[in-house]
N, C-alpha and C positions, 0 to 999 in steps of 0.2 A: 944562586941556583935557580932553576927553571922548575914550575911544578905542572902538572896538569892534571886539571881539576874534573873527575870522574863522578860524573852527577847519573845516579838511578831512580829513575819515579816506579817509586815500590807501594807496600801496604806497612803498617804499622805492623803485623805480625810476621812478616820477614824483616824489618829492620833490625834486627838480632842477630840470627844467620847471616846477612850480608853482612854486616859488619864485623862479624868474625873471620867472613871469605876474604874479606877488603885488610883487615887486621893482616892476618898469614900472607898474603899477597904482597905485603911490605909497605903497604898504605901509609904517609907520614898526618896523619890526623882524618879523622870523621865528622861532618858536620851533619846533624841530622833536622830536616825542617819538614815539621808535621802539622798541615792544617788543622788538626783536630787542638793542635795547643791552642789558637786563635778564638776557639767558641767553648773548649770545655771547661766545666764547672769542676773548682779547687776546694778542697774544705780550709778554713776561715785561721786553721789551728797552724798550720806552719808554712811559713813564706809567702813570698809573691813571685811571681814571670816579670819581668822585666821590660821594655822598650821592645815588642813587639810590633813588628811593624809586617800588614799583608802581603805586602813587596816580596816580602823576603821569604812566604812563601806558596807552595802550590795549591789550586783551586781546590783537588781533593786529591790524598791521598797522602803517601809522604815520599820527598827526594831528599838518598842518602848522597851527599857527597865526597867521595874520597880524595886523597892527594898525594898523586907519585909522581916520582922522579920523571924529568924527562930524561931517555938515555936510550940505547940503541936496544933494551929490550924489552922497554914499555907497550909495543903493540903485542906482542906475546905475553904480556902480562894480563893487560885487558882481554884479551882474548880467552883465558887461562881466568879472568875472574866470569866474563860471562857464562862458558860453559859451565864452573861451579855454581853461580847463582840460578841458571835453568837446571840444574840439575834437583835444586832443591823443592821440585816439583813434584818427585817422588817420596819427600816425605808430607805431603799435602799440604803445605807450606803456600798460600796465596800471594804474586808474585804483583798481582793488579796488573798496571799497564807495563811493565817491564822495560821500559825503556835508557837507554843509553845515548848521554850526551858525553863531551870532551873538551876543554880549552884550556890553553896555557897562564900560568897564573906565575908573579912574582914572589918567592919567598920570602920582600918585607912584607907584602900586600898580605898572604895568608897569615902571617904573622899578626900582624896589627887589627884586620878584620874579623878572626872569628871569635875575639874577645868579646864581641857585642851579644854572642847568645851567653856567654856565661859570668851572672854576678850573684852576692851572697843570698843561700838560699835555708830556709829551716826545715830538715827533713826529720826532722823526731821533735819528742818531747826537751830535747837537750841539745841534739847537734846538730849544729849547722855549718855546711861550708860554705869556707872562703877563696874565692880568689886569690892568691900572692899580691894582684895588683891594685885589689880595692880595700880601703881603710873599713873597717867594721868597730864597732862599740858590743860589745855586751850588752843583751837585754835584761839579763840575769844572772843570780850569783852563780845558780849551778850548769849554767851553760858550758856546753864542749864544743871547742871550735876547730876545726881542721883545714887548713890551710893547702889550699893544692893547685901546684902549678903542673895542670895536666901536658903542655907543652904542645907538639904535632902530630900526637899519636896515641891519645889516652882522654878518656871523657871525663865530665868533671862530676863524678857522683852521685850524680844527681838525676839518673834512670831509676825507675818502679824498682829494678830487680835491684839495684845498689842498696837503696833506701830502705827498700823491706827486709833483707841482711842484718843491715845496722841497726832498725827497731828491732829483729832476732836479738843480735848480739848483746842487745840493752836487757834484755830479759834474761839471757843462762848466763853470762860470762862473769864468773866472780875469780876475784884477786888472784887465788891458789889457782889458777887454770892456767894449764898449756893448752896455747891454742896454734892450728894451721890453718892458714888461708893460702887456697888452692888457686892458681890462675888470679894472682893478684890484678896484675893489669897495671892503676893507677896506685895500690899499698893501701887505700880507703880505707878497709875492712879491717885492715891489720894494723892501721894506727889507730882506727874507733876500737878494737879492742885493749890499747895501749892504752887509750886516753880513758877506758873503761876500769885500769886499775891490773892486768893483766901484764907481768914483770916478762913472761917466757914466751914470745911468737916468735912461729916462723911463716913465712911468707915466700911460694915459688910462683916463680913462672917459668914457661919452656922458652918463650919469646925474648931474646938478649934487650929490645927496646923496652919492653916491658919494665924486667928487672931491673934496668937504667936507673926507668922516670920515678920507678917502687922506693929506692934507695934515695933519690933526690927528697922527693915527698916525705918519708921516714926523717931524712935528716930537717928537712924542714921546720916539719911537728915536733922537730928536738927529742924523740920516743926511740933515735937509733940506738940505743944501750939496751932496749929489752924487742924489739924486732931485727928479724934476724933475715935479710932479704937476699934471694940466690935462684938459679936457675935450675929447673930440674921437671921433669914429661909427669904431672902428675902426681900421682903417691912413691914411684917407684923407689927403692930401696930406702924409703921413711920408714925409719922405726918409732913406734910410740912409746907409751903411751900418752895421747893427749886428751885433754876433757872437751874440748870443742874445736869442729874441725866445719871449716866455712868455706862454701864452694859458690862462686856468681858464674856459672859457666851453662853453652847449651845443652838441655836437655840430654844429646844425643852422647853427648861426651860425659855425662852426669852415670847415665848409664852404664857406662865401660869399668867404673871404678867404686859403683855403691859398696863389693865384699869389700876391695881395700882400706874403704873409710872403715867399716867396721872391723876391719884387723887392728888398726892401729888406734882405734879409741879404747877408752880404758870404761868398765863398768860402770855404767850410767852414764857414760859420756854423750855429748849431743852432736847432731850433724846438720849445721845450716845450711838448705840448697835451694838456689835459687838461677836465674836466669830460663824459667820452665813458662814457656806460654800455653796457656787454657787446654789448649787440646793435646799436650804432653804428659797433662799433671798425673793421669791414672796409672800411665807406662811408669812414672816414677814412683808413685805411690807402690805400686807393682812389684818393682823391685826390691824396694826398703824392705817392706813385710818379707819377700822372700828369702833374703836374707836374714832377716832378725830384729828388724830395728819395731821399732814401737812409735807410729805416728804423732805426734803430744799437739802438733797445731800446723793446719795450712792458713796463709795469709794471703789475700788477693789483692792487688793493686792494679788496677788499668785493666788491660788484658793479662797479666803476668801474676806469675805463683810463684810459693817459696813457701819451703816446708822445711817444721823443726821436729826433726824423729830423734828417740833415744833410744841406745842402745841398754838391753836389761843389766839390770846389777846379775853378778854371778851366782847361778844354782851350786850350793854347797854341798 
């Protein structure tokens, strides 16, 4: 199959947004190459970047690349993602130099090359992911490893908002939790809550590729007897109650559903959310209080936030 390869030189704080636009658009994988990975400074405590090479990416700023189908209605597609990604200029969203390139690429060739940005990486005190296709050792006894073959359509983990998630989930998620992980994507979340000792998840996405690559991943990590992965727009007709309920999604979509999360959390339950860049955080924070929730910790990573709010125990 023919792929063509849809390169944007954006900014770090739309590489989010686009890549949600490019996701719904039908994109078969995201590659994202950010100058700022090439000079900034990592704390010492988990992982390393890998076989970076300047080549591979831009002088300043960052190009996403996307990969769709060639087919008779690929130019209406690109077309249909530019105007959504200039559009995101009305949520003050900086687009940088906004540019759009195009060229045709071989599905071994995407296949085989964009394994080179992703190998194992330590993003907590405990877990780290793995690639399917690189051998890893254990550094330690109590190490959690996760295994994930994100495929052509799904990232490997290991973004600020994933990572700060999963250091969430390491701190509330104990054994007797039911937990939901909303807009799974890759299943990440919902198998670090498995591998955290959590028997009852469940895991949606609206996206049919999504849910695919969620249940591949699940069975992987051998955790499909207590995640439960299926398609569905959100919370809608979820009944609770669960004790933690985990969302990596934008901002703007975070928004639409903060009362639902707290209909279906149960007394003192928590609400992990993240995918919120800097200048969102207050709009969220905003909402949670107005609804009810009780802020307990925000967490900052890069430019990116995530916030762990609980909901009150019951006035008797």
């Amino acid at each position: 199959m023919k792929w063509s390869e849809l390169s944007i030189h954006t900014t770090q704080d739309a590489v989010e947004p686009i890549s949600n636009i490019l996701h719904e658009a039908g994109a078969s994988g995201v590659v994202i190459e950010d100058v700022f990975d090439l000079t900034k400074e990592r704390a010492q405590v988990y992982g390393e970047i890998y076989q970076l090479n300047p080549k591979d990416y831009p002088e300043e700023g960052v190009i996403v690349k996307a990969y769709l189908p060639v087919n008779s209605f690929l130019n209406d597609t690109v077309d249909g993602i530019k105007e959504a990604i200039n559009n995101l200029i009305s949520f003050d969203i900086d687009l940088g130099k906004n540019t759009f390139t195009i060229h045709e690429v071989n599905e071994e060739d995407w296949a085989t090359a964009w394994k080179k940005y992703y190998h194992p990486i330590s993003i907590s005190d405990r877990f780290t992911i793995v690639p399917t296709w690189e051998e890893y050792e254990s550094k330690k006894n109590d190490e959690l490893i996760i295994e994930l073959d994100p495929g052509m359509a799904f990232g490997t983990g290991t973004h600020p908002t994933t990572v700060m998630c999963i250091r969430a989930l390491e701190k509330v998620v104990k054994v007797t939790d039911r937990v939901i992980d909303v807009g799974t994507g890759s299943g990440v979340l919902s198998i670090a809550a498995a591998k955290l000792g959590s028997t009852n998840i469940e895991a949606y996405d609206l996206d049919d590729v999504a849910v695919n690559s969620a249940k591949e991943n699940v069975r992987l990590n051998r955790v499909d007897d207590v995640v439960k992965v299926d398609q569905n727009n959100l919370l809608q007709g979820i009944d609770g109650p669960f004790q933690v309920v985990v969302a990596n999604l934008l901002a703007e979509i975070i928004l639409r559903f903060v009362e639902d999360v707290y209909n279906v959390l149960s007394p003192e339950g928590t609400f992990i959310s993240s995918g919120i860049i800097g200048s969102k955080q207050q709009d969220i924070e905003d909402e949670l209080k107005r609804v009810g929730f009780e802020i307990e910790e925000v967490i900052h990573l890069e430019d990116w936030v995530a916030i762990i709010a609980k909901k009150p125990a019951q006035v008797i």
